[in-house]
Every structure is written in structure tokens, then in C-alpha cells.
C-alpha positions in Angstrom: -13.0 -70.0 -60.3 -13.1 -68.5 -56.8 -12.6 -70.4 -53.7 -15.7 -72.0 -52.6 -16.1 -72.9 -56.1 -13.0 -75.1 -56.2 -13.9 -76.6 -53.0 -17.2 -77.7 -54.0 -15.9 -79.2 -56.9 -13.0 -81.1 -54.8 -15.7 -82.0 -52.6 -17.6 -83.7 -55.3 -14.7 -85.7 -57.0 -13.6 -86.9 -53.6 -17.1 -88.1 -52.6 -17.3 -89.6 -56.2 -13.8 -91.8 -55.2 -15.1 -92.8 -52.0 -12.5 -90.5 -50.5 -9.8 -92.8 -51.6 -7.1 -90.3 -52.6 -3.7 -92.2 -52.8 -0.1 -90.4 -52.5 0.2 -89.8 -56.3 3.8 -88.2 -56.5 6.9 -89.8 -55.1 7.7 -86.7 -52.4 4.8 -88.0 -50.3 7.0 -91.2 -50.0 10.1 -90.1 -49.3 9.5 -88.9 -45.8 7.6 -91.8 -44.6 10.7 -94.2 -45.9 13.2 -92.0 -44.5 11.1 -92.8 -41.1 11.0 -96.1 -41.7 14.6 -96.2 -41.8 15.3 -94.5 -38.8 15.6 -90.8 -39.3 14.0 -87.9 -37.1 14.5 -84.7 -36.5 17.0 -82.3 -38.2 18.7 -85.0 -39.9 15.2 -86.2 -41.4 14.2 -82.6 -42.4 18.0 -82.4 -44.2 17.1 -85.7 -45.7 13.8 -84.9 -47.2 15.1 -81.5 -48.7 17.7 -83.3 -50.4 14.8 -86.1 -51.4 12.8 -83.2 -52.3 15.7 -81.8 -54.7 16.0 -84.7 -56.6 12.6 -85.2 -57.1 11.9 -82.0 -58.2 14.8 -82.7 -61.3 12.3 -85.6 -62.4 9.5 -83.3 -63.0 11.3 -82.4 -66.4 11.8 -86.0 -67.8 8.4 -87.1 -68.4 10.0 -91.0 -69.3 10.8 -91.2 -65.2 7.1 -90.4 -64.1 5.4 -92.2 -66.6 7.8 -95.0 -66.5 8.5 -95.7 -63.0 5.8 -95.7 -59.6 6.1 -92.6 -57.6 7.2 -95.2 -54.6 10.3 -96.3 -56.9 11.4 -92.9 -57.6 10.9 -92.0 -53.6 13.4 -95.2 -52.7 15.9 -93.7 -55.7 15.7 -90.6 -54.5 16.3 -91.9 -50.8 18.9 -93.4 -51.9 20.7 -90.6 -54.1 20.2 -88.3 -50.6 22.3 -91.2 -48.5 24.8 -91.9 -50.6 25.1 -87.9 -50.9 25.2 -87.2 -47.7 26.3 -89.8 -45.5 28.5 -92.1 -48.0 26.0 -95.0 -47.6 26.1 -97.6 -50.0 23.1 -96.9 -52.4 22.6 -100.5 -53.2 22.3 -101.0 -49.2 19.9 -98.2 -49.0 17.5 -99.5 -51.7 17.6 -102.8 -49.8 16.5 -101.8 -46.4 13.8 -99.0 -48.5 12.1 -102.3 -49.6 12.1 -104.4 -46.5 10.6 -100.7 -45.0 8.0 -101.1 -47.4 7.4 -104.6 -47.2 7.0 -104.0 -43.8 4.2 -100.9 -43.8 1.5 -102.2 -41.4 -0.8 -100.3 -43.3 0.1 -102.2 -46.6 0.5 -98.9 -48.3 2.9 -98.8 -51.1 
């Protein structure tokens, strides 16, 4: 398939789900919770590489993405980077991760 032939065919499934395309994979969460909780600049980009890291090792278990939402494994992973990196108290972490999300104005989850 060349190029404009994959568009077009994005194009069509796209306009066949109303354009509804939801954050399907748990690294499109982690940087919006890691937000949420307060992080910018350098220290958020360190943050979502770590996120990113630990995501990546679920790939190869097909139990975790089958098993558990992509927004779950985002607030593990969240968590996992804290604890990592700044000692935080990962039970803490996954606490304030669900008040963030219960708190999205935009009722995403």
C-alpha cells in the first residue's frame, strides 16, 4: 500500500466511527495524569520516559493488556516512575492518579 492509499482508507474508518477515536494504549495516559498531578517541564518529560519504559515491558505479557484498561496500567506505571524516582509512596500515588481522574473535566477516562 503506498501512502495516499492508507490515508484514504484511515479516512474512511474514521468517518465510519464518527471520528471518535479514544486513547487506546496506556502511554497516551500517562502524560496527561502526570499533569494532573502537577508535573511540567523537565521533570514531566523524565517522568513520562520512565512511564514510557514501563509500559513498553507490558507489551510482552499479553495477560496485562487484555486484563487490565490502558488507564489502569497508565496509573501503575505512574506510580512505578514515582516511587522510582522520587521515593513517593506508591499507594499515595495511585490515590491522588484516581482523584486526577475523577476530576478530568472532560470525563475522559
Amino acid at each position: 500500500f503506498d501512502k495516499a492509499c492508507v490515508l484514504k482508507m484511515e479516512s474512511l474508518v474514521l468517518r465510519e466511527l464518527g471520528w471518535s477515536v479514544n486513547d487506546v494504549v496506556a502511554a497516551a495516559h500517562a502524560p496527561r495524569l502526570l499533569y494532573a498531578l502537577g508535573f511540567a517541564g523537565d521533570q514531566h518529560a523524565e517522568l513520562v520516559t520512565k512511564t514510557d519504559l514501563f509500559l513498553l515491558s507490558t507489551l510482552y505479557d499479553p495477560n496485562m493488556c487484555h486484563v487490565w484498561a490502558p488507564s489502569v496500567l497508565a496509573a501503575a506505571a505512574v506510580a512505578l516512575a514515582l516511587s522510582d524516582r522520587h521515593g513517593c509512596d506508591a499507594a499515595g500515588v495511585v490515590k491522588r492518579v484516581g482523584e486526577a481522574f475523577a476530576s478530568d473535566e472532560n470525563g475522559r477516562r
